[in-house]
OpenMM code with the backbone's topology and positions (N, CA, C; nanometers):
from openmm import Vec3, app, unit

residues = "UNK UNK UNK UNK UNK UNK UNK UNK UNK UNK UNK UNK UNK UNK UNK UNK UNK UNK UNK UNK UNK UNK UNK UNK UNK UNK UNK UNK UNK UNK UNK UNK UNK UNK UNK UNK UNK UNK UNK UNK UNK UNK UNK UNK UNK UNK UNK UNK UNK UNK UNK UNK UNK UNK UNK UNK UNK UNK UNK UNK UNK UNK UNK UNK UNK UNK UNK UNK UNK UNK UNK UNK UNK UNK UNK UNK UNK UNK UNK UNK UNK UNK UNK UNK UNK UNK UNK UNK UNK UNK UNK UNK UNK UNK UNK UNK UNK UNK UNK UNK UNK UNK UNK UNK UNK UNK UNK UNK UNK UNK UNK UNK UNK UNK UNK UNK UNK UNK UNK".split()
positions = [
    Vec3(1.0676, 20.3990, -6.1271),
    Vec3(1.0556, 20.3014, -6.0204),
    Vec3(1.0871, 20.3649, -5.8843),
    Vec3(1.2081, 20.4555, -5.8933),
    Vec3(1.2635, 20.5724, -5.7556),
    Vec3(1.0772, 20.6083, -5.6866),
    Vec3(1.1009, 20.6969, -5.8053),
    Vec3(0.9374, 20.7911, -5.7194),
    Vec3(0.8076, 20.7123, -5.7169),
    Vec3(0.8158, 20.5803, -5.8045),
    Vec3(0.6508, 20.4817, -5.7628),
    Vec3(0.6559, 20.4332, -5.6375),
    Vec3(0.8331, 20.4243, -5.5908),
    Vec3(0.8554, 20.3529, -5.4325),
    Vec3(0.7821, 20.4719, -5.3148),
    Vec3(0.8176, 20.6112, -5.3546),
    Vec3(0.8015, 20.7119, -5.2537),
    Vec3(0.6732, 20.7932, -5.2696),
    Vec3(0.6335, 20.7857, -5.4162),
    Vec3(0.5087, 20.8604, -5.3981),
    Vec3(0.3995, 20.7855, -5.3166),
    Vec3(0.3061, 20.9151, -5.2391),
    Vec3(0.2363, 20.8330, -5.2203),
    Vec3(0.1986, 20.7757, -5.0338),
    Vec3(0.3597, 20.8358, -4.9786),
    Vec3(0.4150, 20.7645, -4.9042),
    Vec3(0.3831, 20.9582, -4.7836),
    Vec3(0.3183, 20.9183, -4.6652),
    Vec3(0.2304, 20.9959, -4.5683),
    Vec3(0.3629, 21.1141, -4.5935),
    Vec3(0.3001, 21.2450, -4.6035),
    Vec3(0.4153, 21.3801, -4.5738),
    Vec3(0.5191, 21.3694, -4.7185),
    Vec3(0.5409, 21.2933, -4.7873),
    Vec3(0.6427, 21.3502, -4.8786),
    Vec3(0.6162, 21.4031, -5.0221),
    Vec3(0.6578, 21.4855, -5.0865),
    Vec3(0.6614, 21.5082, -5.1842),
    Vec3(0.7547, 21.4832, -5.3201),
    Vec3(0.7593, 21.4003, -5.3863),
    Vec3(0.8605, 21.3802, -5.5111),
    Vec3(0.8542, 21.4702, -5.5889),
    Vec3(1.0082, 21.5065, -5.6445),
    Vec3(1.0344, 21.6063, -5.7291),
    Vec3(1.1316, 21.5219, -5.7766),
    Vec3(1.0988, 21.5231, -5.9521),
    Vec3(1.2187, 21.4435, -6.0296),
    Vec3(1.2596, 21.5331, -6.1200),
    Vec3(1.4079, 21.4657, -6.1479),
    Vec3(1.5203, 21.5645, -6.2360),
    Vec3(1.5528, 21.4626, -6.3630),
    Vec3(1.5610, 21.5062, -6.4489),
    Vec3(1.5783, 21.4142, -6.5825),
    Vec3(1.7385, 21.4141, -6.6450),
    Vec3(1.8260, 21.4615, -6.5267),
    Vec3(1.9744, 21.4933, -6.5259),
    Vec3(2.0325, 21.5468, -6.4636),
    Vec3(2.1919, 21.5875, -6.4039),
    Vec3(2.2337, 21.6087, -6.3401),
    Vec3(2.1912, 21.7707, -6.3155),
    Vec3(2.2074, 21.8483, -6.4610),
    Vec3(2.1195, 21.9821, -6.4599),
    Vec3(2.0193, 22.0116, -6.4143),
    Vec3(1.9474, 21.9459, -6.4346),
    Vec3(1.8264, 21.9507, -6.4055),
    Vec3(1.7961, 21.9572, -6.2580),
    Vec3(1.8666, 21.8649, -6.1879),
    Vec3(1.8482, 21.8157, -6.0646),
    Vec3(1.9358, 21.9485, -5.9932),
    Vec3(2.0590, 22.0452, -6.0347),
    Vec3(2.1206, 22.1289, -5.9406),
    Vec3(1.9799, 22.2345, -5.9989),
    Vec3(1.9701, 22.2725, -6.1179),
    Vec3(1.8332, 22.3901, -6.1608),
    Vec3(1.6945, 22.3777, -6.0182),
    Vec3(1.6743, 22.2639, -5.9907),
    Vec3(1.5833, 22.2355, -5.9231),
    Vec3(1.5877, 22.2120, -5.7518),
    Vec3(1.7028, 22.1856, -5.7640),
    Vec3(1.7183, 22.2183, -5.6310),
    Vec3(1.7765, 22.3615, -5.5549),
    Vec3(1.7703, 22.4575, -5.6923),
    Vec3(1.8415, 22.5896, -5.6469),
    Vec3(1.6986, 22.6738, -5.6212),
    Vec3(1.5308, 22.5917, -5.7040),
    Vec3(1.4314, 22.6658, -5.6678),
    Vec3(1.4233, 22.6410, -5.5529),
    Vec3(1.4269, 22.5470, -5.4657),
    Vec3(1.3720, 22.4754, -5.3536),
    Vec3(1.4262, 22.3471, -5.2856),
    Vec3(1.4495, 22.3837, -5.1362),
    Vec3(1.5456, 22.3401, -5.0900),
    Vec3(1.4813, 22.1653, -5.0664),
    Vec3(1.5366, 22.0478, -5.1615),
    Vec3(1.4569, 21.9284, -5.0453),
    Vec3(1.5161, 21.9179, -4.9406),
    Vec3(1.4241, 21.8227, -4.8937),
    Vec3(1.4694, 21.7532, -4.7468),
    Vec3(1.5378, 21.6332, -4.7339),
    Vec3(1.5714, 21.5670, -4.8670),
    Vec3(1.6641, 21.4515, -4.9004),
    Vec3(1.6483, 21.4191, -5.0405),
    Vec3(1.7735, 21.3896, -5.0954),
    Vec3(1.7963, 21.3839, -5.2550),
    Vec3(1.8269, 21.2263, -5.2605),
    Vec3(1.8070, 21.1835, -5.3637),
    Vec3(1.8366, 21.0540, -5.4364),
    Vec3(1.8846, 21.0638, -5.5826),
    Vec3(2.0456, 21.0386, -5.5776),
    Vec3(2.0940, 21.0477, -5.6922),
    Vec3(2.1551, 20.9015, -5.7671),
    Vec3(2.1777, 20.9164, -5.8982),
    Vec3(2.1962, 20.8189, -5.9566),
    Vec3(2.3069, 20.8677, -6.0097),
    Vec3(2.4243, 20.7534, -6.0066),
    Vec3(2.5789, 20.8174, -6.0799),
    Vec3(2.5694, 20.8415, -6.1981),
    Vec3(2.5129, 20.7738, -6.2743),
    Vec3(2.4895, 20.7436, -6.4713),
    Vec3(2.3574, 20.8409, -6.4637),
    Vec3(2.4356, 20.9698, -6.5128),
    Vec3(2.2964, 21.0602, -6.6007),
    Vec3(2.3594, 21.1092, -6.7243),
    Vec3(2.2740, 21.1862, -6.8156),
    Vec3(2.2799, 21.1899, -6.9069),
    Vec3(2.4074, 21.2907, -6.9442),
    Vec3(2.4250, 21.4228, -6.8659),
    Vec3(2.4925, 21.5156, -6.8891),
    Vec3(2.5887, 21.5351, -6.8070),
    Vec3(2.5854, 21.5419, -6.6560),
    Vec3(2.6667, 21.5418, -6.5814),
    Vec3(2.6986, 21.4084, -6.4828),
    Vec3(2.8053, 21.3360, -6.4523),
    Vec3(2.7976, 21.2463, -6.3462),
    Vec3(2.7576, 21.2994, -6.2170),
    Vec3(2.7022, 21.1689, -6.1707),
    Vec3(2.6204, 21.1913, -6.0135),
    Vec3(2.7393, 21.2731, -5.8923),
    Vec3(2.8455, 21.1948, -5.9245),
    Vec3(2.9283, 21.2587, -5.8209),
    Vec3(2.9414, 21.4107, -5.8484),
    Vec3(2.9802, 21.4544, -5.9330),
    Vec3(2.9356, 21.5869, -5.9803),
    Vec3(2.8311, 21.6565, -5.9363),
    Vec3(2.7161, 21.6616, -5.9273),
    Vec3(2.6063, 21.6460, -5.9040),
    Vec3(2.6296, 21.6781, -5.7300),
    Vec3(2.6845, 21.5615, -5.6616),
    Vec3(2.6699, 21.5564, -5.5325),
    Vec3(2.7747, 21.6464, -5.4777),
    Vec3(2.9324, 21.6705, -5.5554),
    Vec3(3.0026, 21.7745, -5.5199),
    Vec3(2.9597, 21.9003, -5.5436),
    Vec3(2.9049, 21.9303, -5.5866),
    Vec3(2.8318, 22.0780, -5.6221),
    Vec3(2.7281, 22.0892, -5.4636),
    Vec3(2.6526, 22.0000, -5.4512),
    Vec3(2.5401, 21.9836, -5.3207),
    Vec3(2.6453, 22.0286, -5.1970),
    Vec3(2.7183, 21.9502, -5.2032),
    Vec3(2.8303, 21.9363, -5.0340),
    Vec3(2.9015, 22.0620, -5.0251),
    Vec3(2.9419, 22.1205, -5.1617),
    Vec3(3.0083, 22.2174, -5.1863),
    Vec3(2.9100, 22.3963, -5.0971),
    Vec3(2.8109, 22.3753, -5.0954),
    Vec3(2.7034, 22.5158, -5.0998),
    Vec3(2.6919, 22.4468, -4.9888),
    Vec3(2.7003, 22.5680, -4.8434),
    Vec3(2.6559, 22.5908, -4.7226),
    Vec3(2.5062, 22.5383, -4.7136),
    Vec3(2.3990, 22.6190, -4.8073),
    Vec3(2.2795, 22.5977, -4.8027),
    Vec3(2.1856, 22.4388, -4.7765),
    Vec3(2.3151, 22.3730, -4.8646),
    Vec3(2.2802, 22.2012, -4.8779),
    Vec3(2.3460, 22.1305, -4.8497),
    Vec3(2.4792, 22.1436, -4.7637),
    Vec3(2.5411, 22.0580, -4.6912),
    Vec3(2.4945, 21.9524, -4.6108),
    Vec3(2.4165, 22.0200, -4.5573),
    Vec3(2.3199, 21.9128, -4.4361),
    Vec3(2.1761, 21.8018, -4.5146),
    Vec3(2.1780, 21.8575, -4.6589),
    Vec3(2.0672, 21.7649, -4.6969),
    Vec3(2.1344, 21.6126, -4.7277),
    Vec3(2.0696, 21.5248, -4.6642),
    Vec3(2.0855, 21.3864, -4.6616),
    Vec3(2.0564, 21.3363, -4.8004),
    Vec3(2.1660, 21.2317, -4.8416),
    Vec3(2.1451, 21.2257, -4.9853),
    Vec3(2.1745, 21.0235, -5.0033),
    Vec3(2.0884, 20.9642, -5.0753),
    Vec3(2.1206, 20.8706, -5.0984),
    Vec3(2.1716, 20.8236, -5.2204),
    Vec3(2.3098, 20.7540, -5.2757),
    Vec3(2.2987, 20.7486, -5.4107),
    Vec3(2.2537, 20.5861, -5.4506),
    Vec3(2.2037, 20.5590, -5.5513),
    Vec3(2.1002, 20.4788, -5.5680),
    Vec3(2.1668, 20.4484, -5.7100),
    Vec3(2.2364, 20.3832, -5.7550),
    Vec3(2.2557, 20.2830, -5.9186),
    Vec3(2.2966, 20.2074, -5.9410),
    Vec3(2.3401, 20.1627, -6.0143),
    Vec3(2.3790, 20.0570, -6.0500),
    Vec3(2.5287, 19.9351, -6.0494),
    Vec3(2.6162, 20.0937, -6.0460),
    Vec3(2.7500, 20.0382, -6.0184),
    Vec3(2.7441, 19.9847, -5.8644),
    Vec3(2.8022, 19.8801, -5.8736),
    Vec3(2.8180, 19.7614, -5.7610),
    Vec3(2.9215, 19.7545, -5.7613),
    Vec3(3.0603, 19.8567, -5.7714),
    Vec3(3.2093, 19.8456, -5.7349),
    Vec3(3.2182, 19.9183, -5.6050),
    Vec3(3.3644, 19.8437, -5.5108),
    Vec3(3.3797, 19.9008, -5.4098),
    Vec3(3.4272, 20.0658, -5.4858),
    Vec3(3.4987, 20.0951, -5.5652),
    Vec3(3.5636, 20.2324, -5.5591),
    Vec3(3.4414, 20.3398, -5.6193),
    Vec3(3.3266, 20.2870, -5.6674),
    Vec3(3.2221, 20.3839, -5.6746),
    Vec3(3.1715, 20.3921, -5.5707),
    Vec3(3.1339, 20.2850, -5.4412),
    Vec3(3.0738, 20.3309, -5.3497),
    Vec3(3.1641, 20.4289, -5.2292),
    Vec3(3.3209, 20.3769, -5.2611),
    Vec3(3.3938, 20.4676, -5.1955),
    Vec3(3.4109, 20.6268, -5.2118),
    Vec3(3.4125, 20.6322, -5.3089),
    Vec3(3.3711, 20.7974, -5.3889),
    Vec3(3.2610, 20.8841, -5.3409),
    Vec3(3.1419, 20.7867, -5.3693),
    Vec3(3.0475, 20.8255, -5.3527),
    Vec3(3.0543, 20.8697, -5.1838),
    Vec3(3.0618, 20.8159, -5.0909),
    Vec3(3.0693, 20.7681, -4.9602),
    Vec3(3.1702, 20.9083, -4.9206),
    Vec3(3.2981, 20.8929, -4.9843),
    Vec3(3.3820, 21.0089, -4.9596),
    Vec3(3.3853, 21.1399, -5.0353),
    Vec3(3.2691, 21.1425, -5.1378),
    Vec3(3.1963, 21.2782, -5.1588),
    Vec3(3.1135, 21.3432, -5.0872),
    Vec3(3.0404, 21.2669, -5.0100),
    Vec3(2.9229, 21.3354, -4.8984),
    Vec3(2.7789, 21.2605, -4.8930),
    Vec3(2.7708, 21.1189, -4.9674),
    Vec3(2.6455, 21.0218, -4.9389),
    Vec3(2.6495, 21.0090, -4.8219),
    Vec3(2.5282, 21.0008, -4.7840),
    Vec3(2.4409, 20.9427, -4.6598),
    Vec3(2.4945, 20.7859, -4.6832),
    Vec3(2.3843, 20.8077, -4.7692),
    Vec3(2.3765, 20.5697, -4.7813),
    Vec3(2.3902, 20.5476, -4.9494),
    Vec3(2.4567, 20.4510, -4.9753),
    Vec3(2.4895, 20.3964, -5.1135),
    Vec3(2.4345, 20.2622, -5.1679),
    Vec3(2.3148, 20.2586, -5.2307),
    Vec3(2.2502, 20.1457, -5.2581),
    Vec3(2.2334, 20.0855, -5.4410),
    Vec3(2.2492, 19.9689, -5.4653),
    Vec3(2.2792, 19.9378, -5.5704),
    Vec3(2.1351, 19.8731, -5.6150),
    Vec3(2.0971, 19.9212, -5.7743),
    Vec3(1.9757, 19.8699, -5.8714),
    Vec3(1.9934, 19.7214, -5.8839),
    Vec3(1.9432, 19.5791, -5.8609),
    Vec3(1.8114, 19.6678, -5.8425),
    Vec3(1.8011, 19.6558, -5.7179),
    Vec3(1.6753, 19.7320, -5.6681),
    Vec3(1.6794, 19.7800, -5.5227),
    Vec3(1.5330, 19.6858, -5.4885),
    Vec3(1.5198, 19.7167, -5.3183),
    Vec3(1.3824, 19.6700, -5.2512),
    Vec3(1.3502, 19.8523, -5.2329),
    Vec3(1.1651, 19.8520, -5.3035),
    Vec3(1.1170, 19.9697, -5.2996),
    Vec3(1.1304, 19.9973, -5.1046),
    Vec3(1.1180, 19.8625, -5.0326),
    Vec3(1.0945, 19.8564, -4.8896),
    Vec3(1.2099, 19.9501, -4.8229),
    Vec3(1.2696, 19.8929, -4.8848),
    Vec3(1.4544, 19.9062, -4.7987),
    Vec3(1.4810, 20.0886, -4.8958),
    Vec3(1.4554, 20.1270, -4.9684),
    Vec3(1.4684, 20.2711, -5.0198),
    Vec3(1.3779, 20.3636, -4.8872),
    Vec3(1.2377, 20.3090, -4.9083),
    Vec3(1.1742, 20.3833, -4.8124),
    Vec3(1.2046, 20.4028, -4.6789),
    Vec3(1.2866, 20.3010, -4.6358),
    Vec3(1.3157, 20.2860, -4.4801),
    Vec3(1.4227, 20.3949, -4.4859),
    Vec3(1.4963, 20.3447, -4.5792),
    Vec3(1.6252, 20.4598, -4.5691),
    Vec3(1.5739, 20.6030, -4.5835),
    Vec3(1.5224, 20.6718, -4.6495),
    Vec3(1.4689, 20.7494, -4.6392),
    Vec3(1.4265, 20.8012, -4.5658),
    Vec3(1.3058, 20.7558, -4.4611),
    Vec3(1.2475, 20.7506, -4.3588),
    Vec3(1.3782, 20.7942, -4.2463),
    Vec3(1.4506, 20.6936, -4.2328),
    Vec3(1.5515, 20.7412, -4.1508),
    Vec3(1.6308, 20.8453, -4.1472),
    Vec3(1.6492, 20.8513, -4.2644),
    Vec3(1.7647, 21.0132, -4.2872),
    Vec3(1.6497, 21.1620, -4.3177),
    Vec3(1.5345, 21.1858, -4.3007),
    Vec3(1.4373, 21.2330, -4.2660),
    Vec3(1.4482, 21.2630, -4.1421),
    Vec3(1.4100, 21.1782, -4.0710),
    Vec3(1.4064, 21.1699, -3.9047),
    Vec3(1.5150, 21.2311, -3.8741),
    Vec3(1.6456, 21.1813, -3.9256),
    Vec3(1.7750, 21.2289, -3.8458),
    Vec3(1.7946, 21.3962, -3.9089),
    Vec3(1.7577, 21.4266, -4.0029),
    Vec3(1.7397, 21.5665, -4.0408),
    Vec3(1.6537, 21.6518, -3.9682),
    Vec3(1.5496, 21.6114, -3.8985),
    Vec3(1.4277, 21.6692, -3.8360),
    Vec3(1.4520, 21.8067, -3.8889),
    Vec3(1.3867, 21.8168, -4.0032),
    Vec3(1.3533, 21.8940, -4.0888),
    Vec3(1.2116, 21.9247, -4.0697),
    Vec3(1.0822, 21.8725, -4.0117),
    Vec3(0.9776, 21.9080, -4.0196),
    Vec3(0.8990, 21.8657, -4.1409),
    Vec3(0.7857, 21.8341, -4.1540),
    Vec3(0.7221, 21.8291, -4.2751),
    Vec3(0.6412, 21.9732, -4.2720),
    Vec3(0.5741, 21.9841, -4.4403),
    Vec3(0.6466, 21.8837, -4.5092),
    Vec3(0.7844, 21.8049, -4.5689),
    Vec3(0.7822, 21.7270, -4.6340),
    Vec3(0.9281, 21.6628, -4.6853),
    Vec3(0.9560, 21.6388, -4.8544),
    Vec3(1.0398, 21.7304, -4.8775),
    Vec3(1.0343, 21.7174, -5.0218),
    Vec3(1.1483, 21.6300, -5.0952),
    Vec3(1.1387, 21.5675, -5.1220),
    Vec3(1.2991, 21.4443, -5.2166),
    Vec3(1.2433, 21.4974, -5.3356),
    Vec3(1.3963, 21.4994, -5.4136),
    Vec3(1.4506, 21.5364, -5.4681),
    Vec3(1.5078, 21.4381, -5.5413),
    Vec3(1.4962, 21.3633, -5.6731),
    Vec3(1.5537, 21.2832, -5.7828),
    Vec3(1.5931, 21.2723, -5.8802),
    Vec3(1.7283, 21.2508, -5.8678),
    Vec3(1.7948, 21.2562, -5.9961),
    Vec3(1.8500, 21.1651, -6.0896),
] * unit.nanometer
topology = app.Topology()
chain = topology.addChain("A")
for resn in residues:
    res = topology.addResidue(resn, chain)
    for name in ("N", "CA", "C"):
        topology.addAtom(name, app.Element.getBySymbol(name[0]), res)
């Protein structure tokens, strides 16, 4: 549902990760231009995931949204005080993902193309 919202969508490219592995393996080929992570994966937790990102010089600056399901204040606080951009809870508006996106794009002025990154 993540990448049916973004594919598709003028300049970007989706790249999906089927786990937290997956998603650091893939972002060590190629740098995106904004990640979308989900806390609940299969092998590693998201925050995990996002401390490893914040942790490396290389990807500090990539804008990251986390996107699931937990709807507690102390997951979004975590999340928030690990290094998220924006913290949005399932289920989502495909509208309101894209905007966000869109925005933390812009504020990256990274250039296209634009590659996200999903995990």
């Amino acid at each position: 549902m993540v990448a049916a919202s973004l594919r598709g969508l003028s300049g970007l490219k989706v790249d999906e990760a089927a786990s937290g592995l997956e998603a650091i393996e893939s972002i060590a080929l190629g740098s995106p231009s904004l990640m979308i992570l989900d806390l609940n994966m299969p092998d590693m937790h998201g925050l995990e995931v996002l401390d490893f990102v914040r942790k490396h010089q290389m990807y500090r600056a990539t804008p990251i949204i986390v996107l699931t399901t937990r709807d507690d204040d102390s997951s979004r606080e975590a999340a928030i005080s690990a290094g998220a951009n924006v913290y949005m809870t399932k289920p989502f508006s495909p509208k309101e993902l894209q905007n966000q996106a869109y925005q933390l794009l812009d504020a990256s002025d990274r250039g296209a193309p634009q590659e996200i990154s999903i995990a």
